[in-house]
C-alpha positions in Angstrom: -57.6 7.5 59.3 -60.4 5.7 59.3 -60.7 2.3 58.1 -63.3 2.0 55.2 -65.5 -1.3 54.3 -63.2 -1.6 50.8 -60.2 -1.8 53.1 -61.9 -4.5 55.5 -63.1 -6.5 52.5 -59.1 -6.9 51.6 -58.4 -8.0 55.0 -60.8 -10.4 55.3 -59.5 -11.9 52.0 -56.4 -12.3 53.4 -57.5 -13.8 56.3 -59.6 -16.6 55.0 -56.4 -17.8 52.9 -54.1 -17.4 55.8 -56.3 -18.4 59.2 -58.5 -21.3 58.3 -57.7 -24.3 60.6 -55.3 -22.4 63.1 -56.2 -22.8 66.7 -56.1 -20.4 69.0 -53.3 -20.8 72.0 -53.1 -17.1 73.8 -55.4 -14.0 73.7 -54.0 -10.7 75.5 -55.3 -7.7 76.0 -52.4 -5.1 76.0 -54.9 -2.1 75.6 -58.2 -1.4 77.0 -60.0 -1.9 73.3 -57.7 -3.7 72.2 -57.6 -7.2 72.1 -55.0 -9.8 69.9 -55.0 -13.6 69.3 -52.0 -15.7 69.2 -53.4 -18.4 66.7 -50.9 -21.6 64.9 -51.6 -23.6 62.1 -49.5 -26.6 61.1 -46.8 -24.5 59.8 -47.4 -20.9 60.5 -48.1 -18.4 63.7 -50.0 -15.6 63.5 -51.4 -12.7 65.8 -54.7 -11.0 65.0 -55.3 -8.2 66.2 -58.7 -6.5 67.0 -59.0 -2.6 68.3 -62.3 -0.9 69.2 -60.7 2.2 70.0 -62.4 5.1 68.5 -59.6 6.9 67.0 -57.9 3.9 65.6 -60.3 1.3 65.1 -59.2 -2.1 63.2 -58.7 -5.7 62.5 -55.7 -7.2 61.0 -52.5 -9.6 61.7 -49.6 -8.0 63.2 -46.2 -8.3 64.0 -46.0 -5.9 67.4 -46.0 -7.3 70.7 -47.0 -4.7 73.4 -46.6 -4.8 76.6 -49.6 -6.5 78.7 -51.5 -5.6 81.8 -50.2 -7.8 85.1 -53.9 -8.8 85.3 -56.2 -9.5 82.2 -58.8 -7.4 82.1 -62.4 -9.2 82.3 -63.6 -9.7 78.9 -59.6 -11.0 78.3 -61.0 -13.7 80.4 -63.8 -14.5 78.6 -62.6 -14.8 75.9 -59.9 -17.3 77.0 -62.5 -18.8 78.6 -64.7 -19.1 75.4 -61.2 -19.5 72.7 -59.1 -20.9 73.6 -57.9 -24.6 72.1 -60.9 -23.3 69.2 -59.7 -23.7 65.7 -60.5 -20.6 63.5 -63.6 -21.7 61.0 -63.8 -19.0 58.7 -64.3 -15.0 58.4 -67.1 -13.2 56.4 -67.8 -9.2 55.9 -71.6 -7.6 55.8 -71.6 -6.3 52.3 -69.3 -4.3 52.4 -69.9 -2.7 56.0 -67.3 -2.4 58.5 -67.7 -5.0 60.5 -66.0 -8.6 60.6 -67.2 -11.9 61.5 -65.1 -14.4 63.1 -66.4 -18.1 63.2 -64.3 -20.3 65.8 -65.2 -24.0 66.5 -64.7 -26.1 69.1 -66.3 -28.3 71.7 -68.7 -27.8 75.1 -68.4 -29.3 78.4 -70.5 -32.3 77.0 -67.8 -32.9 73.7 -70.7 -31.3 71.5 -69.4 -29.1 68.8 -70.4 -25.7 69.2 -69.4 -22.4 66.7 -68.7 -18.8 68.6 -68.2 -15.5 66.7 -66.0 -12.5 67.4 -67.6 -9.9 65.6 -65.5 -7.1 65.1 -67.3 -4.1 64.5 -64.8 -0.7 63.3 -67.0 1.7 63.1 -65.4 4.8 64.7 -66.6 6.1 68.6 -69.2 3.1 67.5 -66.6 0.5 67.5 -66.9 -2.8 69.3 -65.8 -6.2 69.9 -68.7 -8.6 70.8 -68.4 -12.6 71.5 -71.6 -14.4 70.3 -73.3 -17.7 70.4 -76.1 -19.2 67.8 -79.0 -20.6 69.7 -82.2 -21.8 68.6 -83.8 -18.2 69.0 -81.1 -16.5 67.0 -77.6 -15.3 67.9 -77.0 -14.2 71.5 -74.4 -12.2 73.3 -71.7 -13.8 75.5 -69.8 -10.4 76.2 -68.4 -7.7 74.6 -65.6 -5.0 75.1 -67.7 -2.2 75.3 -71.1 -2.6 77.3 -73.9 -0.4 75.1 -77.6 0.6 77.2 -80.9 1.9 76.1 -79.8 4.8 77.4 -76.5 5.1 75.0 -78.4 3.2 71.8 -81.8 3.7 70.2 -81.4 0.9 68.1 -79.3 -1.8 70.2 -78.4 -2.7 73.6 -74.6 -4.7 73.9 -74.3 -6.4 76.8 -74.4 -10.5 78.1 -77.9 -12.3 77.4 -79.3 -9.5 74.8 -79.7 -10.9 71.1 -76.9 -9.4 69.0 -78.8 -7.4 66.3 -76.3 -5.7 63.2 -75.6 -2.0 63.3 -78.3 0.0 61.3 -77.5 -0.6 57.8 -76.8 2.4 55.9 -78.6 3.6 53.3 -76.0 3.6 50.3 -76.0 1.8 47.0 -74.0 -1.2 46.4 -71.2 -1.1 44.8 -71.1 -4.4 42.8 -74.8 -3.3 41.1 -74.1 0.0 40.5 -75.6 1.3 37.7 -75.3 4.8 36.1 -79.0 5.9 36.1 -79.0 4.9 40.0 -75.7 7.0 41.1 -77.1 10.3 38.9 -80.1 9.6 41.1 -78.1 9.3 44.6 -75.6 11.9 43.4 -78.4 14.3 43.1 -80.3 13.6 46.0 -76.8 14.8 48.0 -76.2 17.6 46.4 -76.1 19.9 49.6 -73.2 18.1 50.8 -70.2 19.0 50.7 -68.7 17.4 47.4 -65.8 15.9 49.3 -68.4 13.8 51.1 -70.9 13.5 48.6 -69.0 9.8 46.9 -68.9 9.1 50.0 -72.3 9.2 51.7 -73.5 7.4 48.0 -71.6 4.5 48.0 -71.4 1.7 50.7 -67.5 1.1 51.6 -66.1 3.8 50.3 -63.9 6.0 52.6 -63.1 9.6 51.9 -59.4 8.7 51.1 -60.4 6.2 48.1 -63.1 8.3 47.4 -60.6 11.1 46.2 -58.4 8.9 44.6 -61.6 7.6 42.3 -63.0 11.0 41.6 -59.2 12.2 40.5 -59.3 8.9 38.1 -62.5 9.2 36.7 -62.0 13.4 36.1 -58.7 12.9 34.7 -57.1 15.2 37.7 -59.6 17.9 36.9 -61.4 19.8 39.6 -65.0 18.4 38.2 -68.2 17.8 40.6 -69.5 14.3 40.8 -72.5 14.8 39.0 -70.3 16.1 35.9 -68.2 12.8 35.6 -71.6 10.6 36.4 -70.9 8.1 33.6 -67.0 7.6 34.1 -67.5 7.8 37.6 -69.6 4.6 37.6 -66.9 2.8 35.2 -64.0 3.5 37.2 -66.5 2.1 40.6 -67.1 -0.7 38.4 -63.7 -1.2 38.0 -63.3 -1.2 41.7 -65.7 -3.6 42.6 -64.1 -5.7 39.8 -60.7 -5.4 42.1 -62.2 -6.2 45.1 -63.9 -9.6 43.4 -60.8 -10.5 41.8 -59.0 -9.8 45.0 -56.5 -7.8 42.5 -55.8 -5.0 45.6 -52.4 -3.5 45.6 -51.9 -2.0 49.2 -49.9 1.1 49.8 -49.3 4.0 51.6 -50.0 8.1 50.4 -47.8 10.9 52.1 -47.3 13.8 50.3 -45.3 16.8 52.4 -47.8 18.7 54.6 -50.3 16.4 54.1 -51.4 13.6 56.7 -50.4 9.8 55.6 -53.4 6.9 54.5 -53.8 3.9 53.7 -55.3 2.8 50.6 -55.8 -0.8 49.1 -55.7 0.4 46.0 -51.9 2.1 44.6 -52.9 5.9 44.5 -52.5 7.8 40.9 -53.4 11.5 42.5 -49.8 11.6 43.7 -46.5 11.2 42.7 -44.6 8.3 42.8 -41.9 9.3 45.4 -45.3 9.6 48.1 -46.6 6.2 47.6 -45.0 2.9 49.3 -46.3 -0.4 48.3 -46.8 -3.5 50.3 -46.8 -7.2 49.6 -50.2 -7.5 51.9 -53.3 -5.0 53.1 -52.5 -7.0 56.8 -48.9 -5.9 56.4 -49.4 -2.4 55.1 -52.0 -1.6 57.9 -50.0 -2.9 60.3 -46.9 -0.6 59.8 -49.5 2.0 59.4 -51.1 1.8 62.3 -48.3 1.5 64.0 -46.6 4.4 63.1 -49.9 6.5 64.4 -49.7 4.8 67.8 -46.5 6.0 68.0 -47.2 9.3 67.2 -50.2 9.4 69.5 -47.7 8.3 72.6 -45.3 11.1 71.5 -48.0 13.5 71.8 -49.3 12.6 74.7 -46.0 12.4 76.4 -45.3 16.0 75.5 -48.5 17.6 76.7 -47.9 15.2 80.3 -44.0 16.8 79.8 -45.7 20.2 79.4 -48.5 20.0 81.9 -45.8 19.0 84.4 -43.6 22.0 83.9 -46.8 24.1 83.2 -47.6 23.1 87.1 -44.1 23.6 88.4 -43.7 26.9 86.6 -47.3 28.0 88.6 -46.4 26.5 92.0 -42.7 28.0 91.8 -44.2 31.8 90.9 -46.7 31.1 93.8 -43.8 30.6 96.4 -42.0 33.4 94.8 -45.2 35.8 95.6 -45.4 34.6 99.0 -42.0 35.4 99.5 -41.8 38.6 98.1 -44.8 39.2 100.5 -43.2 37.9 103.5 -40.0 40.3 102.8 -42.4 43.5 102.0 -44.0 42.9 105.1 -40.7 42.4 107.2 -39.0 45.7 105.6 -42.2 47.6 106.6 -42.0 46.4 110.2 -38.3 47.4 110.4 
């Protein structure tokens, strides 16, 4: 599951109540995408964790504490270098993109007070985590966990020095103008889509997940196409960007029996009530989430090492058995 813009504005909610003021005492990289700050306030710890990975990209507070590398890896050290003793400013979201700003504050060499930004970008197998600085000529790049060329971008290099420039900006409509007219229009326009994709290549945040859940509300559970439920379509998005202003989300998680697990921030009607678990918090939900795929993940891949392993045994034992039958044919024909 990916994580959707909707999803990303609940988090950053939450972390602008919870993180403001906290300064930042450890940052560990147990992963190589993965980064996590160890920040305190006056009455409160908290770990934030950042992921570029591709598969499981993300941003929000957890509770696990994995194992770390005997040596940090290099942009660790720069951003311990940068971070730490920083108190955590504030957090904002683009629209309703996927991608996080974190504003720190602290001081130079010279006691001047300087601002630095993590932005944290979770935008699958495009997924980053870039340190930047403002400067008089705009914002510039400190470092980043993954290093982007010319030759890997058209539209950005991501790397120390270069000017930090946004992601291309899709080209969706916003969900807090929407207006019926406009979606008919953008509805239309998609119609060779798939329509399981269509809500979601119209509307900016909107994840395929959610998207379901909002086409099953506005259709009343029917199997209708977009375009057919135009008008209560747009009321029940209107309704959504209502939640999301109101910061009215109500986190849970969907599993329904052979059907993968997801995340929503909103409680899911298109399911029964014995598939859906509720959280207290979007940070808290995700977290158990997520965690449950890692886990899944390392069971996988220790089953396929497990079965590569006897795989190659199996092979080099029936090539000692050939050789041997060989060496005994050969003997009983010399007898």
């Amino acid at each position: 599951m990916s994580v959707d813009g909707i999803t990303l504005a609940a988090v950053c909610q939450e972390l602008a109540k919870e993180l403001p003021g906290a300064k930042v005492e450890k940052i560990v990289q147990p992963r190589p995408l993965e980064i996590i700050l160890h920040l305190r306030s006056r009455h409160k710890s908290f770990q934030l964790l950042c992921s570029a990975d591709s598969a499981l990209p993300r941003i929000h507070l957890t509770e696990s504490k994995p194992e770390n590398p005997p040596a940090p890896p290099a942009f660790c050290m720069l951003l311990r270098k940068h971070l730490i003793g920083a108190r955590f400013l504030s957090v904002e979201q683009t629209g309703l993109e996927r991608i996080l700003s974190l504003h720190f504050g602290g001081y130079d060499d010279f006691g001047n007070e300087i601002k630095k930004t993590l932005q944290c970008e979770v935008m699958g197998k495009h997924s980053n985590i870039i340190l930047t600085i403002p400067r008089d000529a705009g914002t510039y790049i400190l470092g980043s966990i993954k290093i982007v060329i010319e030759e890997m971008s058209r539209h950005r290099a991501v790397r120390p020095g270069e000017l930090y420039i946004l992601p291309p900006i899709q080209n969706k409509l916003d969900l807090f103008t929407l207006a019926e007219e406009r979606l008919a229009e953008k509805l239309t326009e998609l119609l060779e889509q798939p329509v399981e994709k269509i809500l979601v290549s119209a509307i900016m945040g909107l994840g395929p997940d959610l998207a379901r859940e909002i086409t099953y509300r506005a259709s009343n559970g029917d199997n209708a196409h977009p375009l057919e439920i135009n008008r209560s379509l747009t009321m029940e998005l209107l309704k959504l960007a209502e939640i999301i202003t109101r910061g009215n989300f109500t986190p849970c998680l969907a599993q329904s029996p052979g059907s993968r697990p997801f995340f929503s921030p909103v409680f899911i009607t298109s399911l029964p009530p014995e598939f859906i678990t509720s959280y207290p918090s979007v940070n808290q939900g995700l977290d158990l989430f997520f965690d449950r795929q890692l886990r899944n993940r390392r069971e996988t891949e220790l089953k396929q090492q497990l079965l590569q392993t006897v795989s190659s045994a199996i092979s080099r034992t029936e090539k000692k058995q050939q050789l041997q039958e060989r060496d005994l044919s050969e003997m009983a024909e010399a007898d």
